[in-house]
Structures are given as structure tokens and as C-alpha cells.
C-alpha atoms as one frame of an Amber mdcrd trajectory, in Angstrom:
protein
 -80.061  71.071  32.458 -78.681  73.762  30.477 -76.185  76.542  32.417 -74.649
  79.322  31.713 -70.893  80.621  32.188 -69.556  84.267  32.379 -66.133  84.594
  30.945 -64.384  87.376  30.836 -63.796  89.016  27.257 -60.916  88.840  25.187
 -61.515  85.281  26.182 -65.201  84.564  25.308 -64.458  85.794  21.899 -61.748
  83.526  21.624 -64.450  80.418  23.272 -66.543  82.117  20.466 -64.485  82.927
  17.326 -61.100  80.644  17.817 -59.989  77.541  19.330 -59.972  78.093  22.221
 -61.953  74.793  23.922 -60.421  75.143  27.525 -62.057  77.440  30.196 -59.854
  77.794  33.097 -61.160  78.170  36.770 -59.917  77.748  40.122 -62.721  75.515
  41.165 -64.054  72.360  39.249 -67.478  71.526  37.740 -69.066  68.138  37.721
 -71.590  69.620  35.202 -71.353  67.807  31.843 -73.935  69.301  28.735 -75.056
  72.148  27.531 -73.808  75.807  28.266 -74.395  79.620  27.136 -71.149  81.376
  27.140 -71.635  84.703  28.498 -69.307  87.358  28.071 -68.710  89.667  30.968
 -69.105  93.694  31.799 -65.473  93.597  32.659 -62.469  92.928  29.922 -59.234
  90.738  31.575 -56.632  93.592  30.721 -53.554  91.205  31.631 -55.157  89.046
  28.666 -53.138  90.816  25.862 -50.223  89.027  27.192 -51.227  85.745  26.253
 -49.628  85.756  22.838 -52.285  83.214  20.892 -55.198  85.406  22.017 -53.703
  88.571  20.349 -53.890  87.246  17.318 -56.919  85.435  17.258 -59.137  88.165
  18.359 -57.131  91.019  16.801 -60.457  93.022  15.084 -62.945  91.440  16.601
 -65.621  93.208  18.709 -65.599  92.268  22.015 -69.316  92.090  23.208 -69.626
  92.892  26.706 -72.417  91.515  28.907 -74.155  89.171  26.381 -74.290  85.621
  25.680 -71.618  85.321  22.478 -72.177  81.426  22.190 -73.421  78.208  23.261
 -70.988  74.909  24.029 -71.008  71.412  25.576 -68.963  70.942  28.239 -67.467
  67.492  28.020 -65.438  66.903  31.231 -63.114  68.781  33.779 -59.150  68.012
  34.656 -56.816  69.244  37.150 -53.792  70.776  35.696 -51.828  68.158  34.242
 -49.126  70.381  31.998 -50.207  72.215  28.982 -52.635  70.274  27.919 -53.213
  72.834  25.164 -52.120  76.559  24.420 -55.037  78.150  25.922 -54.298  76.440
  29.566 -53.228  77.829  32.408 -51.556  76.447  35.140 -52.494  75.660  38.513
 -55.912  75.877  37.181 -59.062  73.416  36.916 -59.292  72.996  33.003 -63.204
  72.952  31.757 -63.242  70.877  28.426 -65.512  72.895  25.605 -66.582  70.909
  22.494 -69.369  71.799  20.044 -68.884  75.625  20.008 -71.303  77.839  17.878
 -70.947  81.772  18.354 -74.355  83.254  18.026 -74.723  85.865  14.701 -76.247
  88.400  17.323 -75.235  88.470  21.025 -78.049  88.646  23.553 -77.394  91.111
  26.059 -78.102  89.652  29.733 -76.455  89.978  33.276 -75.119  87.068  34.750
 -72.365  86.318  37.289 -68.692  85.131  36.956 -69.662  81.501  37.809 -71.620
  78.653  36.388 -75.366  79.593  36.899 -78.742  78.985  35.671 -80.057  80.233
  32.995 -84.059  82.054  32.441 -86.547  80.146  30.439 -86.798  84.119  28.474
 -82.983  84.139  27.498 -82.409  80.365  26.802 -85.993  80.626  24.014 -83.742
  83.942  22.797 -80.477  81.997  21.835 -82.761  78.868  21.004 -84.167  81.440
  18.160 -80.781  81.784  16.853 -79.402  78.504  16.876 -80.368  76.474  13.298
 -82.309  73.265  14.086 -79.372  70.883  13.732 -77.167  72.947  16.291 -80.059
  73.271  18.390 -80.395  69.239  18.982 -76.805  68.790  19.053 -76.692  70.746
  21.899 -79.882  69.903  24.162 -82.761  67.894  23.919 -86.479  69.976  24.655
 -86.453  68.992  27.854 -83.170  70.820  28.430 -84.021  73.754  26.598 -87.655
  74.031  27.846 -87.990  72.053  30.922 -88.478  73.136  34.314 -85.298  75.286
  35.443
């Protein structure tokens, strides 16, 4: 089943636009597969200290309540070191692959945790995704199946 997870911006942009392929949370996820990266209402002001993502999102528009992307999440670690720049410590590390930012956010509310998305928004990314991306990431039933 596809899900859906609200980050909070600078950092979906970076999910979205950059490298970055590690969401951080203090909780793990046994989900594995599709997600929509949704971009929260609320911007992480301490972000700008985090020297990589000032320069990787430096001009970009940070969308604010929208889905900016869609991704695969491939596993989940406990902190084990920097196991890349965009890691933090002390911190459950959510493995990203397969990344495509959408050319037009779709605005939507969601909530900052791994939820479910509607049939109405997933067929509104689905529209945007080219056919190749769009079975990379999920297979019909995923997409269109029962939610």
C-alpha cells in the first residue's frame, strides 16, 4: 500500500530537489514501498544550520502543505554513526531511494507522521508521474486498490 509522509520544509525540498535519501524520525517504520512526500504548513527554522541544506536549497521555493514528490522507502536503521551527511543522531534513519519531485505540487493536508493516503490525491500525483516512474514506484493495485 502506498503512504504518505509529512516532512517539514527546507527538508522536503532537499528529499525533493537534492540528495538527500535519509528521513530522520524518532520512531521506526516497518513500511517498505511506495511513499508521497508531503511537505508541511510549518518550515524547521533551526534547519538553516545544517550546512549541506543551505546550499542545496538556496533559491528554491519551498512549497508548503503539498505533496513535492513521491519515493520508495527501502528499509529503516537505528543510528549507527553518520551513515550519510543528511543523518542525525540519536535518530531512526528512513532509507529513500527512487525519488522523483513532482513538476507541480499538489496542495493537501496531512499530518507529521506516516499516514494513508486518498484514492483523490494519490490519481492527482499518479497524473503527474510519466508511465515508467509510475510502475517503478507501485503496481495498480497499490495505486488504485482498496485503501
Amino acid at each position: 500500500m502506498i503512504r504518505a509522509l509529512t516532512v517539514r520544509q527546507p527538508w522536503a525540498a532537499a528529499i525533493a530537489h537534492a540528495d538527500k535519501r535519509i528521513e530522520n524520525r524518532t520512531w521506526p517504520t516497518s513500511h517498505r514501498g511506495p511513499v508521497l512526500i508531503h511537505s508541511s504548513k510549518a518550515v524547521d527554522r533551526a534547519a538553516r544550520r545544517h550546512a549541506p541544506l543551505a546550499s542545496v536549497v538556496r533559491g528554491l521555493q519551498l512549497d508548503l502543505g503539498a505533496v513535492v514528490a513521491v519515493a520508495r522507502i527501502t528499509g529503516c536503521h537505528a543510528d549507527d554513526g553518520e551513515c550519510t551527511p543528511w543523518s542525525a543522531s540519536g535518530h531512526f534513519h528512513w532509507s529513500l531511494d527512487s525519488v522523483t519531485a513532482l513538476p507541480l505540487p499538489v496542495p493537501w493536508t496531512g499530518r507529521l507522521q506516516l499516514w494513508t493516503p486518498p484514492p483523490a490525491l494519490l490519481e492527482t500525483v499518479r497524473l503527474q508521474l510519466d508511465d515508467t516512474t509510475a510502475d517503478a514506484l507501485a503496481d495498480a493495485q497499490e495505486w488504485g486498490g482498496e485503501q
